[in-house]
C-alpha positions in Angstrom: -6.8 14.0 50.6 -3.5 15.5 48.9 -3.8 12.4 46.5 -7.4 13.3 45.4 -6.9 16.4 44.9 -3.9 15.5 42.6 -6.1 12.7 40.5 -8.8 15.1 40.0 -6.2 18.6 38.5 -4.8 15.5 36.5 -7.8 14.6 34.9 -9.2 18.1 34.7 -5.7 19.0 32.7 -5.9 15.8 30.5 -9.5 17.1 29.6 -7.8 20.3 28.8 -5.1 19.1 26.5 -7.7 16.7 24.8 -9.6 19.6 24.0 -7.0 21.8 22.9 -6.0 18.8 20.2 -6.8 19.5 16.8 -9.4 17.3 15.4 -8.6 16.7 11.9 -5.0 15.6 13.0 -6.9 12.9 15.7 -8.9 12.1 12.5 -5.7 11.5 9.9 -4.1 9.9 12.8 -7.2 7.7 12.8 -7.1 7.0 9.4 -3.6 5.8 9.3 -4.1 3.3 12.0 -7.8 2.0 10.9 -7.9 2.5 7.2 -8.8 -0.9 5.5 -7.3 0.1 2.4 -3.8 1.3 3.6 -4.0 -2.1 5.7 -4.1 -3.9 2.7 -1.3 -2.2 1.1 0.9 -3.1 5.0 -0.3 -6.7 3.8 1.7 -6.2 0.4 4.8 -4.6 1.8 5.2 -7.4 4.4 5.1 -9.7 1.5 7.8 -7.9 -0.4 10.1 -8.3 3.3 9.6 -12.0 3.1 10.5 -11.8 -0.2 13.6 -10.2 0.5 13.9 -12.5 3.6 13.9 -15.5 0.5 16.3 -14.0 -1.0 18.6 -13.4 1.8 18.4 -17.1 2.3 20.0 -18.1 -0.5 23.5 -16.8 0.8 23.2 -19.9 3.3 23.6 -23.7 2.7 20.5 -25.7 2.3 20.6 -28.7 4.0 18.4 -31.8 3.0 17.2 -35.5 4.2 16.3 -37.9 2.1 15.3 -41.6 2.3 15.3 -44.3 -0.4 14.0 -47.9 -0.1 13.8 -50.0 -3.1 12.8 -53.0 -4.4 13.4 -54.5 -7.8 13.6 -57.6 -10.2 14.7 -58.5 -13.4 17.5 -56.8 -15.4 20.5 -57.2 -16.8 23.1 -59.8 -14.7 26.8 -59.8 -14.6 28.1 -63.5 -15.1 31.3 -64.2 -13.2 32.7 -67.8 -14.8 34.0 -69.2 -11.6 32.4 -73.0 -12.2 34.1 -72.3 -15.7 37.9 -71.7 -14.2 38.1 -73.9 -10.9 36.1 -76.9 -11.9 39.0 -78.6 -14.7 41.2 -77.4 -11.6 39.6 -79.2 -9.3 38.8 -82.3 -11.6 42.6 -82.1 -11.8 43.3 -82.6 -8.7 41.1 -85.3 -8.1 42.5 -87.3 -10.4 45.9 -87.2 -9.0 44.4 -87.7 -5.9 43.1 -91.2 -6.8 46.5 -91.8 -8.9 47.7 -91.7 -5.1 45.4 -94.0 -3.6 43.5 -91.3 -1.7 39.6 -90.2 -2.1 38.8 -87.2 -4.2 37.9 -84.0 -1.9 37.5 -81.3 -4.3 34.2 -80.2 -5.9 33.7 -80.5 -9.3 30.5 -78.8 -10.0 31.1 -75.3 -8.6 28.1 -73.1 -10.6 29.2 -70.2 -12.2 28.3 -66.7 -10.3 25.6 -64.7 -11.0 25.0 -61.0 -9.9 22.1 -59.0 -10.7 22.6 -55.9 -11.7 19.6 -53.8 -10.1 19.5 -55.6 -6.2 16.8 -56.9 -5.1 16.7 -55.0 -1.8 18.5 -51.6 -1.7 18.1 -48.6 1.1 20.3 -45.5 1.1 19.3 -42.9 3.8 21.3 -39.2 3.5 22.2 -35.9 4.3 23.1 -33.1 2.2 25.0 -29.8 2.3 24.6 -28.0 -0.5 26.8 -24.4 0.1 27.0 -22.1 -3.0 30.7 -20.7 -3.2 30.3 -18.6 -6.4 26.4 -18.0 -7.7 26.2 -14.3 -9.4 22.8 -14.5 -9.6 22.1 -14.6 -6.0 23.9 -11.5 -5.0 22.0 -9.6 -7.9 18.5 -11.6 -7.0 18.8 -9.6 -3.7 19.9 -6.9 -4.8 16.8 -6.8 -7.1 14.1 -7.9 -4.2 15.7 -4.6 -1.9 14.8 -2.6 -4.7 11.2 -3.9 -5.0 11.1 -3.7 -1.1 12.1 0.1 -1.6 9.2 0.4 -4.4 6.4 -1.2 -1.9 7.6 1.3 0.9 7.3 4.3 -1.4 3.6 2.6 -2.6 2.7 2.8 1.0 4.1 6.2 1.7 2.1 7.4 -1.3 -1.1 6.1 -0.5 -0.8 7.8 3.2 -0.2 11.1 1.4 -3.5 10.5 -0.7 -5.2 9.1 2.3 -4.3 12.0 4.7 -5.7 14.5 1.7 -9.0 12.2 1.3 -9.1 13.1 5.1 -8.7 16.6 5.1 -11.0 17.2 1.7 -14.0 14.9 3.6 -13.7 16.6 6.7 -13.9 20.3 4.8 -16.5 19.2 3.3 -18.5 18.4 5.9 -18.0 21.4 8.0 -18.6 23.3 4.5 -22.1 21.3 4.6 -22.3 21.8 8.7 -21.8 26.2 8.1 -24.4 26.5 5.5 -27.1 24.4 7.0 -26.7 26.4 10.1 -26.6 29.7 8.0 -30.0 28.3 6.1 -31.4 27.7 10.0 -31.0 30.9 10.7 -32.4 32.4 7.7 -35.3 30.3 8.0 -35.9 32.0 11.8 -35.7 35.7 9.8 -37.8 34.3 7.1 -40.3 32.8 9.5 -40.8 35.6 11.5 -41.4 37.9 8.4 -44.1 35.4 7.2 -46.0 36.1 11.0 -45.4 39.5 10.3 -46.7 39.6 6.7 -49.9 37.3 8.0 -50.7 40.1 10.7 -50.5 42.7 8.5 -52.5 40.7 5.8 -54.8 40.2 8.9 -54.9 43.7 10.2 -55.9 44.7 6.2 -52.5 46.9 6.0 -50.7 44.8 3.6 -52.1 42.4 0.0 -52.5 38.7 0.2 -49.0 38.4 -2.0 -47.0 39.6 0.5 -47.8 36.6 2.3 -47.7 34.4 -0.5 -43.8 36.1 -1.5 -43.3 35.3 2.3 -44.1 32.2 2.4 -42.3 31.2 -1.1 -38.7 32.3 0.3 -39.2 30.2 3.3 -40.5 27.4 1.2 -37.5 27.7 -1.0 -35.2 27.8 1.9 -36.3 25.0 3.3 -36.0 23.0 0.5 -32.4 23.9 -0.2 -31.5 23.0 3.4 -32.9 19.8 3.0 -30.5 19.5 0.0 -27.5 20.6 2.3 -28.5 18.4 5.0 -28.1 15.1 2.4 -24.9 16.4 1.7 -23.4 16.9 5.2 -25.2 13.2 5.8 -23.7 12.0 3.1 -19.7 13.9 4.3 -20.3 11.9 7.8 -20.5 8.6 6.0 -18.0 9.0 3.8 -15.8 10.3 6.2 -16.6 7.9 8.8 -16.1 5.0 6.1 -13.1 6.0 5.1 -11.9 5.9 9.2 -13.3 2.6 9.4 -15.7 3.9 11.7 -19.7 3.3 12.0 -21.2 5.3 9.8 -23.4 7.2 12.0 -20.4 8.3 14.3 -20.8 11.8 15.3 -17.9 14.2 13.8 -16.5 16.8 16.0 -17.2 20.5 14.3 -14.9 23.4 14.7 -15.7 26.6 13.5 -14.3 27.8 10.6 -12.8 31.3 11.8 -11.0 28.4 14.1 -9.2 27.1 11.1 -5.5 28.1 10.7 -4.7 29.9 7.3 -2.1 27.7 5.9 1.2 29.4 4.4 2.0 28.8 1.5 5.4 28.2 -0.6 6.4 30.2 -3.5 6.0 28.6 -7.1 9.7 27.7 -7.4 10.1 26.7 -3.7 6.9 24.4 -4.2 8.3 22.4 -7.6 11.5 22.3 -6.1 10.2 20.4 -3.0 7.7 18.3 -5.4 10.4 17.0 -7.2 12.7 16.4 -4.1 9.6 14.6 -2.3 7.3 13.2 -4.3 7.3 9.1 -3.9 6.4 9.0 -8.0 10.0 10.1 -8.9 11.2 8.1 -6.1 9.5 4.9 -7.3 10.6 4.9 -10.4 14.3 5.3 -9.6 14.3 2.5 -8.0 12.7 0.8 -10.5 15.4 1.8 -13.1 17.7 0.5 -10.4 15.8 -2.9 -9.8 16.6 -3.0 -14.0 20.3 -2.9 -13.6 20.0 -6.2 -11.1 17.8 -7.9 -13.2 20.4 -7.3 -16.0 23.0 -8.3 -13.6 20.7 -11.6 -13.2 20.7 -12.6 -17.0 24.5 -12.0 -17.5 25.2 -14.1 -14.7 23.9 -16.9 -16.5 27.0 -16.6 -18.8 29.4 -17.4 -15.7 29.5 -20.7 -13.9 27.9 -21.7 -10.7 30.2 -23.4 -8.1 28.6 -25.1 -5.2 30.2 -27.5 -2.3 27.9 -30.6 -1.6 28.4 -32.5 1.6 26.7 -36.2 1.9 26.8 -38.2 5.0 24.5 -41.1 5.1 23.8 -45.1 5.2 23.2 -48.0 2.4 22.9 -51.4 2.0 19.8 -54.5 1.2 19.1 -54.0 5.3 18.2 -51.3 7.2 20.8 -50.8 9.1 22.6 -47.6 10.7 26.0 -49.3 12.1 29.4 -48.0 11.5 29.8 -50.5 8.5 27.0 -49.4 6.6 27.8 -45.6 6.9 29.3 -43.4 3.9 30.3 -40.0 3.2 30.9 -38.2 0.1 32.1 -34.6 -0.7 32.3 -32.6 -4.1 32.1 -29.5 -5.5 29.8 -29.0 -8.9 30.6 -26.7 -11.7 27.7 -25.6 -13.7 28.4 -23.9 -16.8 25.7 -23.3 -19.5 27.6 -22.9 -22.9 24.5 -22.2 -25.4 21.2 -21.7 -24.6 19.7 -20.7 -28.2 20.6 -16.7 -27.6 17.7 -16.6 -25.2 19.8 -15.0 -22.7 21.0 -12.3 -25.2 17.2 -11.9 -25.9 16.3 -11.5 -22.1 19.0 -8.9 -21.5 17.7 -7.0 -24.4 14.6 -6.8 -22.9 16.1 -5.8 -19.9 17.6 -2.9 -21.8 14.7 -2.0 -23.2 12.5 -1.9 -20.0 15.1 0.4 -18.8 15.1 2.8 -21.4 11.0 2.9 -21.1 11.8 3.7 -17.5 13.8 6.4 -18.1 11.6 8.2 -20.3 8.5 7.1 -17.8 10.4 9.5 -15.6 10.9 12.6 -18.0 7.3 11.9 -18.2 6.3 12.0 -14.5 9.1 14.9 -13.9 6.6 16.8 -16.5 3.6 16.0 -15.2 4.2 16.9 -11.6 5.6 20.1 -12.7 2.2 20.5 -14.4 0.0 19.5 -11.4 2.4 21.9 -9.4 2.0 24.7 -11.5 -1.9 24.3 -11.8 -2.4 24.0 -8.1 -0.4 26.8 -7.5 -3.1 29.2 -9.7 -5.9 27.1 -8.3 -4.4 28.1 -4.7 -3.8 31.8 -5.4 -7.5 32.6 -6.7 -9.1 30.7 -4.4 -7.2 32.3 -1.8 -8.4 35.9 -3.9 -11.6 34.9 -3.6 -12.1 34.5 -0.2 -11.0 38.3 0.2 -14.1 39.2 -2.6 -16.6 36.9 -0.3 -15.6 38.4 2.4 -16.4 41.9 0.8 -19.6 41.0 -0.5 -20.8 39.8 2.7 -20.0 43.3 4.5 -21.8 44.9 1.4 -25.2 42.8 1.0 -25.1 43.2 5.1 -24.4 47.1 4.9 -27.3 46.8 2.8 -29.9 44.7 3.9 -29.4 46.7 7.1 -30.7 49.9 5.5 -33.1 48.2 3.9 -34.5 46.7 6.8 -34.5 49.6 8.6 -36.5 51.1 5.5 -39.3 48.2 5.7 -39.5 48.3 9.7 -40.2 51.9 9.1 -42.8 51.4 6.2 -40.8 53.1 3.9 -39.0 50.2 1.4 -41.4 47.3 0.0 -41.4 43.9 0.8 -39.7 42.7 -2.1 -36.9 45.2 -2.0 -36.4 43.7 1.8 -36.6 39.8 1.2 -33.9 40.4 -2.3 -31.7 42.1 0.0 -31.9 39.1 2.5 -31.8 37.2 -0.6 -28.3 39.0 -1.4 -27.6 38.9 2.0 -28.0 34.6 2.4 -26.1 33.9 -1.0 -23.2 35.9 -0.4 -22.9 34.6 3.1 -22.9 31.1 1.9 -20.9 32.2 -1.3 -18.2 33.2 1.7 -17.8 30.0 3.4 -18.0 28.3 0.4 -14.9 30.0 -0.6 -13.3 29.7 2.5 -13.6 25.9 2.8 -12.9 25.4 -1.2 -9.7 27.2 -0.2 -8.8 25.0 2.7 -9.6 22.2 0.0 -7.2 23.1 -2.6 -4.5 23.8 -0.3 -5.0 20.2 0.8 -4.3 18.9 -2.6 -1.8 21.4 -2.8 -0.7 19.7 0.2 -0.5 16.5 -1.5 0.9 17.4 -4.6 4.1 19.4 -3.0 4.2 16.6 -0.5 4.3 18.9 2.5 3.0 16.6 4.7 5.5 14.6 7.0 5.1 11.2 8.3 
């Protein structure tokens, strides 16, 4: 019994905290996991680690097998004159032989050797150790690759940042879309019950036909732009859903928007100063500037020699055959030094040079730009956040007084057109006020994203 009772205050707290959690951060969190598009730029950074892996790899000996079997004819012989030098030797003797009364028993026709010299039948089977000892482009090649490893890191770090604002924006939106069509349902209950009360008057003969035609016209019209407002907070689900690699049709949770936190903001010079401290642009293109001074590094080392130890072990002969007798083993170390290579290699470091010095103003460049987009955000954010306090006073006015003038029409005293402007005033400057309100919430989040405020 103690147990249930436990199982069921855990699952009643767990239904607590899950409420309590913010949806928009479950929604970026989402994102970040799901996100098709950021999964493709994972794909790239894990090819820039195996790239770097490659690289790496070149610090340790490669070791190789390799099998030849041959068969040839023809080609140039090497003529060893043995017939030539031992036959008059041999005739020699034979002739003092028989001076002695005994038979001859030396040959006297020995053939002159021949060797081929391409065999016949050749095999040689091997292994080979090949160690650099002194290769300045490898050190610098990796050197290089970690710097493009750092660049694909920041890539991905940067598209999160654009991806968690794409996010927030989408999800604004849509409640944006969600607060008017409800404000447009309500109206359209006011509206509807003033066109049954302008048809009973009409009906009763204590009120014109056009007051029900004006009625009906305002709800028309209202109706219409809700219709408008309900394709656009369709369309914000979609999106939003797409971009969470969700169905489209998945429900999105709303929040009111007096729930949603007021965001502080930085001062001007606090905000640059954290742009330029944060922003993956700069960072990117330092290392890029860096990944220029290995690259140079690779060019000049082609004016240094490359020393490497090579280690073969292996077998040869016409047969195959892997016996002690047939066995070899051979070790060297190779010097390769290129002496002139037409300039090219003074050309390519040029380049390099030059790349470098385009980086460096690329930088300036972005330095400038950021400062611009920081500065512009930074207005955008202050009268947007202005705004929302003249919304908000609007809405207290046109409801101040449509209230008098309702109370003027109830009482016969105000006409009907006098009552449906003020409602008029009354619906635009309600939706003028969340409009405001979530347009603010938006422009903080690119705010957000240019300052780079938010931490992964």
């Amino acid at each position: 019994m103690i147990q249930f009772k436990t199982v069921i205050l855990l699952l009643i707290f767990l239904q607590v905290i899950f409420a309590q959690e913010d949806p928009l951060e479950r929604y970026i969190q989402i994102g970040l996991e799901s996100n098709l598009a950021l999964k493709q730029q994972e794909f790239s950074l894990e090819q820039s680690i195996e790239m770097l892996n490659e690289a790496r790899g070149k610090y340790f000996p490669s070791i190789d097998i390799g099998a030849r079997y041959t068969r040839a004819g023809g080609g140039r012989e090497i003529i060893i004159p043995i017939g030539d030098l031992v036959n008059p030797v041999y005739k020699t003797l034979n002739q003092l032989l028989i001076a002695e009364g005994l038979p001859p028993t030396f040959p006297e026709d020995v053939p002159n050797e021949s060797i081929p010299f391409i065999r016949e039948k050749e095999h040689e089977t091997r292994i080979r150790l090949v160690q650099p000892l002194f290769q300045p482009a490898i050190w610098s090649n990796y050197g290089l690759k970690s710097d493009l490893n750092e660049i694909e890191q920041l890539r991905i770090r940067m598209y999160k940042r654009r991806l968690v604002n794409e996010i927030k924006r989408a999800y604004y939106n849509y409640l944006k879309a969600t607060q008017v069509v409800d404000l447009y349902t309500r109206i359209k209950d006011l509206q509807t019950e003033n066109l049954r009360v302008s048809e009973k008057l009409f009906s009763a003969g204590k009120a014109t036909q056009d007051v029900v035609f004006r009625a009906r016209a305002e709800l028309s019209q209202t109706e219409q732009e809700q219709m408008h407002v309900e394709n656009l907070q369709r369309q914000g689900r979609s999106y939003l859903n797409f971009i969470l690699n969700r169905p489209l049709e998945t429900e999105i949770i709303k929040i009111d928007r007096h729930t949603v936190q007021d965001p502080a903001t930085l001062n001007y010079e606090s905000a640059l100063h954290h742009a330029f401290s944060t922003r993956e642009e700069i960072e990117q293109i330092k290392q890029a500037i860096s990944a220029t001074g290995k690259n140079a590094k690779i060019v000049r080392s082609k004016y240094y020699p490359g020393i490497n130890a090579v280690l073969d072990y292996g077998f040869q002969g016409v047969e195959y055959s892997f016996s002690k007798d047939d066995d070899f083993w051979m070790a060297s170390l190779v010097l390769e030094w290129n002496l002139f290579r037409g300039f090219q290699d003074k050309a390519k470091l040029e380049q390099v040079y030059l790349e470098r010095k385009k980086l460096s103003t690329k930088e300036e460049e972005i330095r400038n730009l950021i400062e611009l987009e920081v500065e512009r955000i930074y207005d955008n954010l202050t009268v947007t956040r202005k705004t929302i306090d003249v919304a908000r006073q609007q809405v207290e006015s046109a409801r101040a007084s449509f209230k008098i003038i309702r109370k003027k029409y109830e009482e016969g005293v105000a006409a009907q057109v006098a009552y449906l402007d003020a409602q008029t005033t009354l619906t635009n400057a309600a939706i003028n006020e969340v409009i405001s309100e979530y347009d603010y919430y938006i422009t903080y989040a690119n705010f957000e994203r240019i300052v780079a405020l938010y931490e992964f």
